[in-house]
ZANUDO-105662 format. One record per residue (C-alpha): residue in one letter; z, x, y; residue number from 1. Coordinates in Angstrom, 2 decimals, padded with zeros to 5 digits. Example, Ala and Ser with C-alpha at 12.3 -4.5 7.8 and 13.67 -1.06 7.14 Angstrom:
A,007.80,012.30,-004.50,1
S,007.14,013.67,-001.06,2
END
This chain:
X,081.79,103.62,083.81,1
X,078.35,101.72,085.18,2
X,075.75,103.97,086.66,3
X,074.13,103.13,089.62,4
X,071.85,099.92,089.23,5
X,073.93,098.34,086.67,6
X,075.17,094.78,087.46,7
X,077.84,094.88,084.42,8
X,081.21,094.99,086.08,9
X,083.14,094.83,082.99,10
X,085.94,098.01,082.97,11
X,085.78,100.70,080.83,12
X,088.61,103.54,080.40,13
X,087.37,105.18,083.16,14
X,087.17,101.98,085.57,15
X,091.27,101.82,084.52,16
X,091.62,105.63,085.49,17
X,092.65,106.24,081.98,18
X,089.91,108.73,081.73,19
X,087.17,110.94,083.60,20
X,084.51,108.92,084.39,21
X,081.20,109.73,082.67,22
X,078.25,112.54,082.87,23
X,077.81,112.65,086.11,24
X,074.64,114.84,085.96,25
X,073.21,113.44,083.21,26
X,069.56,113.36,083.49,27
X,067.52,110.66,085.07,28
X,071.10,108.99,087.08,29
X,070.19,107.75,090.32,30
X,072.10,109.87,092.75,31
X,073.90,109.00,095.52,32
X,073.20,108.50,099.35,33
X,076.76,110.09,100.02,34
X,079.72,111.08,098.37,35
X,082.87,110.08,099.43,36
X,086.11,113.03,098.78,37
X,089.07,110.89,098.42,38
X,090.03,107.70,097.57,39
X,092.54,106.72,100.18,40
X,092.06,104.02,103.22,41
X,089.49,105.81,105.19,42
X,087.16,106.62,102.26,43
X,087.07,102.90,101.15,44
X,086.43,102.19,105.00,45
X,083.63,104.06,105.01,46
X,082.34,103.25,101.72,47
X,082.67,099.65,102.85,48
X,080.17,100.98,106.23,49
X,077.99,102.23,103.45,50
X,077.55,099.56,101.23,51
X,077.22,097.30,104.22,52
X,073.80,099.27,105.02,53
X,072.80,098.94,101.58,54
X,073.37,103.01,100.93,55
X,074.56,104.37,097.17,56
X,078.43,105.97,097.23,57
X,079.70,108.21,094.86,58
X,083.69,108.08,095.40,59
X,085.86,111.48,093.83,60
X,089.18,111.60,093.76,61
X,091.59,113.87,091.93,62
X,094.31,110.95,090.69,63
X,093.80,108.01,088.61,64
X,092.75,104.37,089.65,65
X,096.08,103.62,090.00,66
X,096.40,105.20,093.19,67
X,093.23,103.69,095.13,68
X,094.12,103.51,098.46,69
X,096.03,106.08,098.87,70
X,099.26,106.97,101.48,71
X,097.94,103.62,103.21,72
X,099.31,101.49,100.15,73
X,103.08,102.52,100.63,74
X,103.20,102.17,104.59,75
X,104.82,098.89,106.18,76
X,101.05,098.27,107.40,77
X,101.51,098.76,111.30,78
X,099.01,098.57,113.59,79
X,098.48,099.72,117.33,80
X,096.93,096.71,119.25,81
X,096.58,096.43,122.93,82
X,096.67,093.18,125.24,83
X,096.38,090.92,121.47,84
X,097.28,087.48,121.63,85
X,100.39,088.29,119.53,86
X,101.86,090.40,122.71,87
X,100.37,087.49,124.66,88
X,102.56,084.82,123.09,89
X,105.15,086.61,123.33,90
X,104.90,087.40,127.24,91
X,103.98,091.01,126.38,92
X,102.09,092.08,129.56,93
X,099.92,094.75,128.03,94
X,096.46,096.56,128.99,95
X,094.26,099.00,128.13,96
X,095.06,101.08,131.78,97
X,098.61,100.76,130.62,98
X,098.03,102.10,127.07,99
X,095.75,104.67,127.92,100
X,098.69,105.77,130.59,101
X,101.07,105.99,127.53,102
X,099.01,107.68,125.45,103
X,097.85,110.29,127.75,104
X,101.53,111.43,128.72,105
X,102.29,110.97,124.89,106
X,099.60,113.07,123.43,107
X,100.05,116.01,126.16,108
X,096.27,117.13,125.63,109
X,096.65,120.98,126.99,110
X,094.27,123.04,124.94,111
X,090.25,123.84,124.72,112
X,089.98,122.61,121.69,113
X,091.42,118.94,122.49,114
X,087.91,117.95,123.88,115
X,087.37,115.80,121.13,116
X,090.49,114.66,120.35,117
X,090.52,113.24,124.17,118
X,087.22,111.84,123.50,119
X,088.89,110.04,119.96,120
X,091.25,109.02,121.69,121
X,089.43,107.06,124.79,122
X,087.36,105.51,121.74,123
X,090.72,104.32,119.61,124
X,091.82,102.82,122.59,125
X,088.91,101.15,123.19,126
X,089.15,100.15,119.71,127
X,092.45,098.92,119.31,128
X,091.68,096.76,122.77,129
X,088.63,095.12,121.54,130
X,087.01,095.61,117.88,131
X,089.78,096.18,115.67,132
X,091.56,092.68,115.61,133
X,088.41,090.89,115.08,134
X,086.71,093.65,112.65,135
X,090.16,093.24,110.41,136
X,090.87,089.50,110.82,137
X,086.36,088.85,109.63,138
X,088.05,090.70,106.54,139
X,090.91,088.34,105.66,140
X,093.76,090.12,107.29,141
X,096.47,088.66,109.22,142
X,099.75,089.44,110.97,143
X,103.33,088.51,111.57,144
X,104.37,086.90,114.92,145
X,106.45,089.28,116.09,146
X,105.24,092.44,117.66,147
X,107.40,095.59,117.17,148
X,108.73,098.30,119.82,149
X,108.25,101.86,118.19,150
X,108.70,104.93,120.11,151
X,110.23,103.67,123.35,152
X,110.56,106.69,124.79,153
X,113.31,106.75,127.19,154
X,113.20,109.81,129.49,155
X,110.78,108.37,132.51,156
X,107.45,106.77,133.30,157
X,105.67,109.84,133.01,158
X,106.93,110.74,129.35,159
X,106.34,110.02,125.47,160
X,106.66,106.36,124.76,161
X,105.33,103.01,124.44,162
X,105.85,100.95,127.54,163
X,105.88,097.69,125.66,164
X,105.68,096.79,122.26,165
X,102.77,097.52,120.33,166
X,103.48,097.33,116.55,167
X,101.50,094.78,114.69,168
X,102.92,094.36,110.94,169
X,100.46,093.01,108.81,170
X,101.40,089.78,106.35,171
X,101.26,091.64,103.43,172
X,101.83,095.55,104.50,173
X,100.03,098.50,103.30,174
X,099.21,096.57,100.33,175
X,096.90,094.32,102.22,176
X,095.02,096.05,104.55,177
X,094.27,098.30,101.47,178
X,092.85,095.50,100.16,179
X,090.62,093.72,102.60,180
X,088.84,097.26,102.05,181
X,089.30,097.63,098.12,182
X,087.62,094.31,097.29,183
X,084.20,094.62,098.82,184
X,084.36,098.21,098.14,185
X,085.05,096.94,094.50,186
X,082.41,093.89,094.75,187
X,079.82,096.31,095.77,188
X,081.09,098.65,092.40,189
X,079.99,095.37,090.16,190
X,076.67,095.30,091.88,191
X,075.80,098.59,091.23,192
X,076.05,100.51,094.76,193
X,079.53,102.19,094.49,194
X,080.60,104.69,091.52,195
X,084.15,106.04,091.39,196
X,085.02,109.08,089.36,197
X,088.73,109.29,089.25,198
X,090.72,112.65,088.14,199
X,087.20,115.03,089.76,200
X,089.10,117.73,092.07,201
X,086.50,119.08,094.71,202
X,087.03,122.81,094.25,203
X,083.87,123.87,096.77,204
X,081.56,122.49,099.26,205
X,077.85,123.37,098.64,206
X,075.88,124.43,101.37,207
X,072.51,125.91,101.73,208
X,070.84,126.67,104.83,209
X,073.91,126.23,106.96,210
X,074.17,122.54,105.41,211
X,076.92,120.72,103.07,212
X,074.67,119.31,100.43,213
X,077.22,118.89,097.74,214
X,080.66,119.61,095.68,215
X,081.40,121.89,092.99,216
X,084.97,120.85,091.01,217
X,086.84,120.24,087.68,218
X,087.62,117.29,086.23,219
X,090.74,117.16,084.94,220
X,092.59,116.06,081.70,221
X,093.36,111.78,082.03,222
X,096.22,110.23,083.43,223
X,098.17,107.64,082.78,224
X,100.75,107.82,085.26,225
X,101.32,104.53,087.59,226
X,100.43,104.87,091.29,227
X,102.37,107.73,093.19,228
X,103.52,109.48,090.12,229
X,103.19,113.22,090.04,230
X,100.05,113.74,087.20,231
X,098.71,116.72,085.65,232
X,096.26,119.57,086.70,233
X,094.79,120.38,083.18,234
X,090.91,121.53,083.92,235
X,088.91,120.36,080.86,236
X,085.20,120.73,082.91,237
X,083.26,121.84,086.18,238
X,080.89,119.55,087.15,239
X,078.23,119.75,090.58,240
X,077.03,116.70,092.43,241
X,074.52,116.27,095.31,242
X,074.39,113.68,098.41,243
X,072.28,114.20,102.07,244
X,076.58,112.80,103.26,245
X,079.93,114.33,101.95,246
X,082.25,112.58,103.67,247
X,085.91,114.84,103.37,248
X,088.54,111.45,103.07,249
X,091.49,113.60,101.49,250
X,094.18,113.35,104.06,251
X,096.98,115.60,105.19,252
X,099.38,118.21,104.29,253
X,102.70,115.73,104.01,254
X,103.80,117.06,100.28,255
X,102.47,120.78,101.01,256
X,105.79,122.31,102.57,257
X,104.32,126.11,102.41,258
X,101.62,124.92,104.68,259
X,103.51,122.69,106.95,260
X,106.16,125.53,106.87,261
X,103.24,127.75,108.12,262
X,102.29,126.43,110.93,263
X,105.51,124.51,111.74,264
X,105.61,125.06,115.33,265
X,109.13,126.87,115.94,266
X,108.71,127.07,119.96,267
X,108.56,123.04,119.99,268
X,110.59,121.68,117.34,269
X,113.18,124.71,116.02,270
X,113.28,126.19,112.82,271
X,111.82,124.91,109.63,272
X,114.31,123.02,107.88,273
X,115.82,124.39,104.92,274
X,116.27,120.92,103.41,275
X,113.07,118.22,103.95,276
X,112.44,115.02,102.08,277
X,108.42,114.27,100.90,278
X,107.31,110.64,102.64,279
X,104.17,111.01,100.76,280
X,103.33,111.58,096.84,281
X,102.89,115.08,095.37,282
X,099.18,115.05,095.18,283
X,098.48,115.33,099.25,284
X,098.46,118.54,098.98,285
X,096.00,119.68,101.84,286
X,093.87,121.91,099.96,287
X,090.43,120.18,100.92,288
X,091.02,121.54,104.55,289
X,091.06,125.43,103.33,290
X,087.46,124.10,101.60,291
X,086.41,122.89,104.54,292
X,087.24,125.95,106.59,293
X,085.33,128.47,103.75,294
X,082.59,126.06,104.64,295
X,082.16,126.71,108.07,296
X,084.46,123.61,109.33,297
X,086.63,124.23,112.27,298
X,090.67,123.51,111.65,299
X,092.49,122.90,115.21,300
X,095.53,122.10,116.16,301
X,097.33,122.88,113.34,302
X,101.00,122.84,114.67,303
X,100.69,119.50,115.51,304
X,103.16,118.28,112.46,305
X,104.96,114.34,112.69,306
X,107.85,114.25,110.62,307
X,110.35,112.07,111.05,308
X,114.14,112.37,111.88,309
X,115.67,109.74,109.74,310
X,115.02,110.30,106.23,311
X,116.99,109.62,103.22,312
X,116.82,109.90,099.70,313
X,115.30,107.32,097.39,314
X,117.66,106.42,094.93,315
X,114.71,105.40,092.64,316
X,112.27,108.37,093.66,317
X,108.79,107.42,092.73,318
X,107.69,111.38,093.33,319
X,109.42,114.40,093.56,320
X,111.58,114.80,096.55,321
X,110.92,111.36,097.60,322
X,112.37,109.78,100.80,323
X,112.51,106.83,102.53,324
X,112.53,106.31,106.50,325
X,114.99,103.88,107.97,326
X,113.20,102.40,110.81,327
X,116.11,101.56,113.37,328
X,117.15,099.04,115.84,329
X,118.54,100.53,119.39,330
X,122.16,100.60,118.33,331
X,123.36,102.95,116.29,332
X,125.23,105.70,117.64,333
X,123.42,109.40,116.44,334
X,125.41,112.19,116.07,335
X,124.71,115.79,115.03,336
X,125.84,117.85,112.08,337
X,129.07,118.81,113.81,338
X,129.72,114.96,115.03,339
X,128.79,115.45,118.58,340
X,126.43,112.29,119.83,341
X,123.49,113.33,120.97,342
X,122.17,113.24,124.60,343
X,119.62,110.50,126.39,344
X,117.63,109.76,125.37,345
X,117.72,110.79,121.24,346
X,118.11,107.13,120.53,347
X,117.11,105.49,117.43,348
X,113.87,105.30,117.61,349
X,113.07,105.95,121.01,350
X,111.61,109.99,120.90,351
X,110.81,111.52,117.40,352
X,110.12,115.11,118.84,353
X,112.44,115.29,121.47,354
X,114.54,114.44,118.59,355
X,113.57,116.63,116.09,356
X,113.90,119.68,118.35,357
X,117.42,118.79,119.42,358
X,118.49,118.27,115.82,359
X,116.99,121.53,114.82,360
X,118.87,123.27,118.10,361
X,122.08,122.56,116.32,362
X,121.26,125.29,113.89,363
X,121.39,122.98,111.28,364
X,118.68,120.35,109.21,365
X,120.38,116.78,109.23,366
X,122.29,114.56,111.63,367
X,124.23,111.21,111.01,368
X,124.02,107.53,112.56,369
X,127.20,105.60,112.10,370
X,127.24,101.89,113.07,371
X,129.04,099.13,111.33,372
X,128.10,095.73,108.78,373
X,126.40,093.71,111.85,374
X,124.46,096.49,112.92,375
X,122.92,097.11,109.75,376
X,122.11,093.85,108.81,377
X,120.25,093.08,111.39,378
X,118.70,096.64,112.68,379
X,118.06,098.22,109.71,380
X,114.57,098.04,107.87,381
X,113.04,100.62,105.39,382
X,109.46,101.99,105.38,383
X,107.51,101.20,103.18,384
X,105.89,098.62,101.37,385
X,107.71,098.30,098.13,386
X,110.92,098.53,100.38,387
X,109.58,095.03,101.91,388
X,109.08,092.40,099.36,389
X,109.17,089.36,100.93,390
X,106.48,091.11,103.77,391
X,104.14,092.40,100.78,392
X,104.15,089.46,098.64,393
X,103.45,087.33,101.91,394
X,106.33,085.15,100.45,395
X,107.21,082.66,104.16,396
X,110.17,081.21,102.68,397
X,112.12,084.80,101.51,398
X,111.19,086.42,105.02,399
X,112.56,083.55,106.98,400
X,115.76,083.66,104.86,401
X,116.02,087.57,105.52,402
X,115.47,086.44,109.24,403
X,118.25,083.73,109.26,404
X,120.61,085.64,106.24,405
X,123.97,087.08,107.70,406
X,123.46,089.65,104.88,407
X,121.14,092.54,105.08,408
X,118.01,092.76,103.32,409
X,118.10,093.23,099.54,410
X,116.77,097.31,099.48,411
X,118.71,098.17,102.17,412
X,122.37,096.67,099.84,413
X,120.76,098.48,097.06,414
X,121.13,102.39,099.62,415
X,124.15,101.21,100.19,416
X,125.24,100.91,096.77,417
X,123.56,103.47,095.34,418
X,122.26,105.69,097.68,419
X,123.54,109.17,098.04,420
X,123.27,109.09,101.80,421
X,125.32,106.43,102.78,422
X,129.24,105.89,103.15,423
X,130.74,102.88,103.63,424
X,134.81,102.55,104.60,425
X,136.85,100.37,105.98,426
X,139.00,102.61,108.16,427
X,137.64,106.08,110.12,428
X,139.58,108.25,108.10,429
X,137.76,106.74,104.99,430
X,134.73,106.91,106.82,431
X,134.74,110.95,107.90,432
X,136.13,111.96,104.52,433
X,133.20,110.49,103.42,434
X,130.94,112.39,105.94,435
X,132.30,115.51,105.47,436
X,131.96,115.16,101.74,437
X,128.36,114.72,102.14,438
X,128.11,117.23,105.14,439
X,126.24,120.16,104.01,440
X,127.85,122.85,106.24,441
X,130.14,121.75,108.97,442
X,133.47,119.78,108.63,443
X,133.57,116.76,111.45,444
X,136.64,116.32,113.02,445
X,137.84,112.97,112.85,446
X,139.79,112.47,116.54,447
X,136.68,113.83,118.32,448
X,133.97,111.66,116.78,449
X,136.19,108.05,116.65,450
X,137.07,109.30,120.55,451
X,132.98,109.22,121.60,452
X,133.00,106.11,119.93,453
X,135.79,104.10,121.47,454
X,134.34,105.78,125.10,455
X,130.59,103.78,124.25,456
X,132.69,100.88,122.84,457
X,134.31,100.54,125.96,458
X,130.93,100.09,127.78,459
X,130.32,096.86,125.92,460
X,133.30,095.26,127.62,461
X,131.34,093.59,129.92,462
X,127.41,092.90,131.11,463
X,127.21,096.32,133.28,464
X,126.99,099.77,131.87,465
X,126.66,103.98,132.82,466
X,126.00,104.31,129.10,467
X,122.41,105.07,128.83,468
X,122.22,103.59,125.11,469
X,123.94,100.23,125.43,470
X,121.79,100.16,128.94,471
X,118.88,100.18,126.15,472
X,120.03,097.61,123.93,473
X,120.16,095.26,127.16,474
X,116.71,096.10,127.69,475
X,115.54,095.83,124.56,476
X,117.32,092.03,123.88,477
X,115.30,091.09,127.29,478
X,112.71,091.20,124.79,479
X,112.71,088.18,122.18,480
X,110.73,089.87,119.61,481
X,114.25,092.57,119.80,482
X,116.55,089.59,120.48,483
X,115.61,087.77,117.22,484
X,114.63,090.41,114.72,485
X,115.80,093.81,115.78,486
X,118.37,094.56,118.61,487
X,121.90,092.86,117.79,488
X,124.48,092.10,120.94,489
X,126.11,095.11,122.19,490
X,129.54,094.86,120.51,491
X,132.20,097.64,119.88,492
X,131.43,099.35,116.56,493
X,135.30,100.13,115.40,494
X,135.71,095.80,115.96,495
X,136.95,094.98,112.41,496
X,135.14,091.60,113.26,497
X,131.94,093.83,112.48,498
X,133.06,096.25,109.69,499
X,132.91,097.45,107.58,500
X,131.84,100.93,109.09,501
X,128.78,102.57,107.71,502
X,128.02,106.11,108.27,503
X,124.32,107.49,106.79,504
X,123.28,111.22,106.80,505
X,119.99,111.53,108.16,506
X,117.77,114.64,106.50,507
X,114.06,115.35,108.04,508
X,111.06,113.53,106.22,509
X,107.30,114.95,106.00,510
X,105.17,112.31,106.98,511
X,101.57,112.85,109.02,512
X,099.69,115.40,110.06,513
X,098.45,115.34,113.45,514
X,095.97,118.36,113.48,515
X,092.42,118.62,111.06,516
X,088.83,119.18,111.35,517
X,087.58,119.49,114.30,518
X,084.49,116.38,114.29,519
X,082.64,114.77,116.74,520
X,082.17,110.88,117.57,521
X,080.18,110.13,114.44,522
X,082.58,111.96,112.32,523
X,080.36,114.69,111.55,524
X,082.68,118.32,111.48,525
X,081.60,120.99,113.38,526
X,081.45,124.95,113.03,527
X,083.59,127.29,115.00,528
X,080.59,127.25,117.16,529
X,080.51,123.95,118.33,530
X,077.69,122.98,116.24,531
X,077.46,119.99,113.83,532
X,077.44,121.15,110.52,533
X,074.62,119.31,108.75,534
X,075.72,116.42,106.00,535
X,079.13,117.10,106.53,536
X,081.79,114.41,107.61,537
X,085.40,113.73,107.53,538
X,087.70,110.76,108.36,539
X,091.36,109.79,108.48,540
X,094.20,112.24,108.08,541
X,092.17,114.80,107.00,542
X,091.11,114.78,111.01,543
X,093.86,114.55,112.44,544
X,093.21,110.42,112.50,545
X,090.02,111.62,114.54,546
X,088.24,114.33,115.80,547
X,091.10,117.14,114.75,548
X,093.96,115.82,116.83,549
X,093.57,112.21,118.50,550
X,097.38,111.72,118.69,551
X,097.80,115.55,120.87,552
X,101.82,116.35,120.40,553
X,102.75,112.81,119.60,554
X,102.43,109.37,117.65,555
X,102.85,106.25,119.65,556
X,103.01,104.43,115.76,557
X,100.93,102.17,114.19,558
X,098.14,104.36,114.97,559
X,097.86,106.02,111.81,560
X,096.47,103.76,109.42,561
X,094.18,102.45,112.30,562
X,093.04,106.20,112.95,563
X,091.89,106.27,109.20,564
X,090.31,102.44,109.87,565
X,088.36,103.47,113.26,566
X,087.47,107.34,112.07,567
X,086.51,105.86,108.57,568
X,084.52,103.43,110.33,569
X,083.00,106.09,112.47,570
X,082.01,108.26,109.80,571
X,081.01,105.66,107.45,572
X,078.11,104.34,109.51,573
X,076.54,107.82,110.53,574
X,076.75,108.38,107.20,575
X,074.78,105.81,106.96,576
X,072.71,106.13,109.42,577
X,071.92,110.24,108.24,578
X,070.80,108.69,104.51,579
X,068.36,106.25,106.09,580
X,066.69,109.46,107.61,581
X,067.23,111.41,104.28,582
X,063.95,112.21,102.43,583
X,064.64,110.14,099.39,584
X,061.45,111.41,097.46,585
X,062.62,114.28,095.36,586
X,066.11,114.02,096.12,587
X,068.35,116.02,093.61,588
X,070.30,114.17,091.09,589
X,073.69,114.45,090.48,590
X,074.47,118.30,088.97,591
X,070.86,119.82,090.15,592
X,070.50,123.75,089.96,593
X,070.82,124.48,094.19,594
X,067.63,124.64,095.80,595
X,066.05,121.79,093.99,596
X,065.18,118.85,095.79,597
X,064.47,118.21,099.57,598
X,067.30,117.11,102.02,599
X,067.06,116.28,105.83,600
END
């Protein structure tokens, strides 16, 4: 791999991720002006805010090239916009008193220690009103017409939820707004000012004098697994590099189940679930925050966990325990282990916590939706960017066809077909056996569940309803980004008109974590104390998307891969801004002896 200064971008084994990249420390290597931990979205944001200010970057990360990018690669690409000219067009009457409304009743903020998480938060919004179109459209990124409605809430004005829709899908997915980042990142790599070292685990955090002025690791043994596949942790070295930044980029806990089984928070959300599908690849492991913390950092809000309710299994896992999150329309009836429907308003996706807690009440880890052909077809969409082709590959002419198709999208046949979760039947009795040979405790008894459903079916007799649920789907087809794409007419499910009858068990998926170091504005982390710790920053997950905890109790969606955009952002210029004021002369290079060298 290049050293710093070279202009020869041509790849070596190491620029693949086939290998370790070279001696770091060897003598006379021009050393960084920060090094980045982790590879994912927010460390090529704020490499991107580094090379923009002309600085040297030093990227680490503990998996191969393959994986640049990160968790942000496999998401559908969502993003949180307020009052855009997407809502606009579609007579979305949104504004930044409204969103700040939601998000304050959403987030909950309660504790001492969410004084900067409220302060993140104001700034996001203020963000995600203003900058952040324009920042990612000057990059080449772009998005769909249609604006989606996640977490709608549901229980009152006052509550979770998103008044209107606020879900921006990007042409292209996770994919893309990975790489409106990757490529400059990558351009500035060619000329010199960016270094990656794949497969270097950060063991330790160096710090002298009550400052981070380093990282102490192994590298470990190559890998050529493809992107999200579990690879090894053979040590073959230690190595120690020095920077005036580290900036911590590492993300959450999401594949860690002893940790989020640790601080799970029973009192909210019930008992840890005996059975819980990964969302994320085996390698976000957490451990960077336990570094952190023997460093000095502050970790708050650790209970703040977001799973999600409606996970099933990949029939073509990618990593171990891997599943896959339907994201629902409004009309699929949800029932709980025992196949009793829940109450208002556990909806599809209307209220993931309330949600969560009154699955876990039952006493038992997994719940069911059953709906019918039409439902699915037109309702039904996958996270995930490889469960989106026509999205990712920005193909026009496949995504209007999936629009227009009387079929449901291609992935979603293929659960159908092959997936372990799903039962499809023409009559009930078909459809409960099939339920109840999937069920992994109770037995559902078949006259009670087809009664509930024939008591909502009756509700769709006419324009009027008492049943909360098809009350929604009204609501939601007022709404012609729901009327065209997401919310089908209310209908009875048991019609044969619309069968066949689908029934999909529903199992608890990691996904985010919501809690982190505790940093300020500029993304620098602070002590238990309060104070800044010196040279020391963080971004993205590993924050809790900003400032340990922006989101408080709850996600309104498509605020997680902005969080890592605006806290990578954040981080990347003080960063920045800190090297500028660095005393370059007799700066250590890369694997000095500590105490050599002068740092600001």
């Amino acid at each position: 791999m290049s050293s710093f200064g070279s202009t020869d971008p041509s790849p070596t084994a190491g620029d693949r991720g086939d290998s370790s990249a070279g001696d770091l420390s060897a003598p006379g290597r021009p050393s960084p002006d920060a090094i980045i931990v982790g590879a994912g979205l927010a460390g090529l944001v704020a490499a991107h805010e580094l090379t923009q200010a002309g600085k040297r970057v030093l990227i680490l990360d503990q998996e191969n090239r393959a994986n640049l990018g990160g968790q942000a690669f496999w998401s559908l690409g969502g993003l949180f916009l307020i009052d855009s000219p997407e809502q606009r067009r579609l007579r979305i009457h949104d504004s930044l008193e409204l969103a700040k409304d939601d998000w304050a009743t959403s987030a909950g903020f309660d504790r001492d220690e969410d004084h900067w998480p409220r302060k993140w938060a104001e700034a996001y919004l203020e963000f995600a009103a203003g900058e952040k179109r324009q920042y990612l459209r000057d990059l080449g990124l772009r998005l769909t017409p249609i604006v989606g409605w996640a977490e709608r809430g549901g229980s009152g004005a006052g509550e979770h939820g998103n008044s209107v829709p606020r879900f921006h899908l990007t042409w292209g997915t996770g994919p893309e707004v990975v790489r409106v980042f990757r490529e400059p990142v990558e351009t500035a790599e060619a000329a010199g000012l960016v270094e990656f070292a794949f497969r270097h685990r950060v063991d330790e955090l160096i710090t002298e004098d009550g400052a981070v002025v380093g990282v102490r690791g192994r590298t470990l043994a190559p890998s050529h697994t493809a992107r999200g596949v579990e690879s090894n942790r053979d040590e073959i070295a230690d190595f120690e590099l020095r920077a005036p930044a580290v900036i911590v980029t590492t993300g959450g806990i999401g594949h860690n189940f002893d940790l989020m089984k640790k601080y799970w928070p029973v009192d909210r959300l019930g008992e840890f679930p005996d059975t819980m599908l990964a969302g994320v690849p085996a390698h976000v492991d957490g451990r960077m925050l336990q570094i952190a913390e023997d460093a000095g950092a502050s970790l708050i809000n650790r209970d703040r966990i977001w799973a999600y309710t409606e996970g099933i299994e990949n029939w073509n896992p990618i990593w171990p325990g891997h599943g896959i999150r339907i994201i629902p329309g409004p009309s699929s009836m949800w029932f709980d282990a025992e196949g009793n429907r829940f109450p208002a308003p556990n909806y599809p996706g209307f209220d993931t916590n309330r949600t969560m807690h009154t699955i876990l009440e039952t006493g038992h880890d997994y719940s069911w939706f059953v709906l019918n052909e039409s439902i699915i077809r037109k309702e039904f969409a996958l996270s995930g960017s490889e469960q989106n082709p026509d999205l990712t590959e920005k193909d026009i002419r496949i995504t209007l066809d999936r629009v227009r198709s009387s079929d449901a999208p291609g992935p979603i046949e293929a659960f159908k077909k092959y997936g372990s979760d799903f039962v499809v039947a023409e009559t009930t009795e078909e459809l409960v056996a099939g339920m109840n040979e999937r069920s992994r405790g109770p037995v559902i008894d078949h006259d009670h569940l087809i009664a509930q459903i024939r008591q909502r079916d009756r509700q769709t007799e006419h324009a009027f309803s008492k049943d909360a649920q098809v009350q929604a789907i009204h609501n939601a087809r007022s709404y012609l980004g729901d009327k065209i794409v997401r919310a089908v007419k209310p209908h009875k499910i048991l019609d044969p008109a619309h069968g066949p009858l689908i029934a999909v068990r529903l199992s608890l998926l990691s996904r985010k974590t919501l809690g982190g170091l505790e940093t300020n504005l500029d993304g620098q982390v602070l002590a238990g104390s309060g104070e800044k710790i010196q040279g020391l920053y963080a971004a993205g997950e590993v924050t809790g998307f900003g400032g340990g905890g922006m989101h408080g109790y709850n996600a309104l969606e498509g605020t997680f891969l902005g969080g890592c955009i605006f806290s990578g952002l954040r981080a990347g210029r003080a960063a920045a801004e800190q090297a500028g004021r660095a005393v370059t002369s007799g700066r250590p290079e890369s694997g000095s002896a500590p105490g050599e060298g002068a740092h600001s």
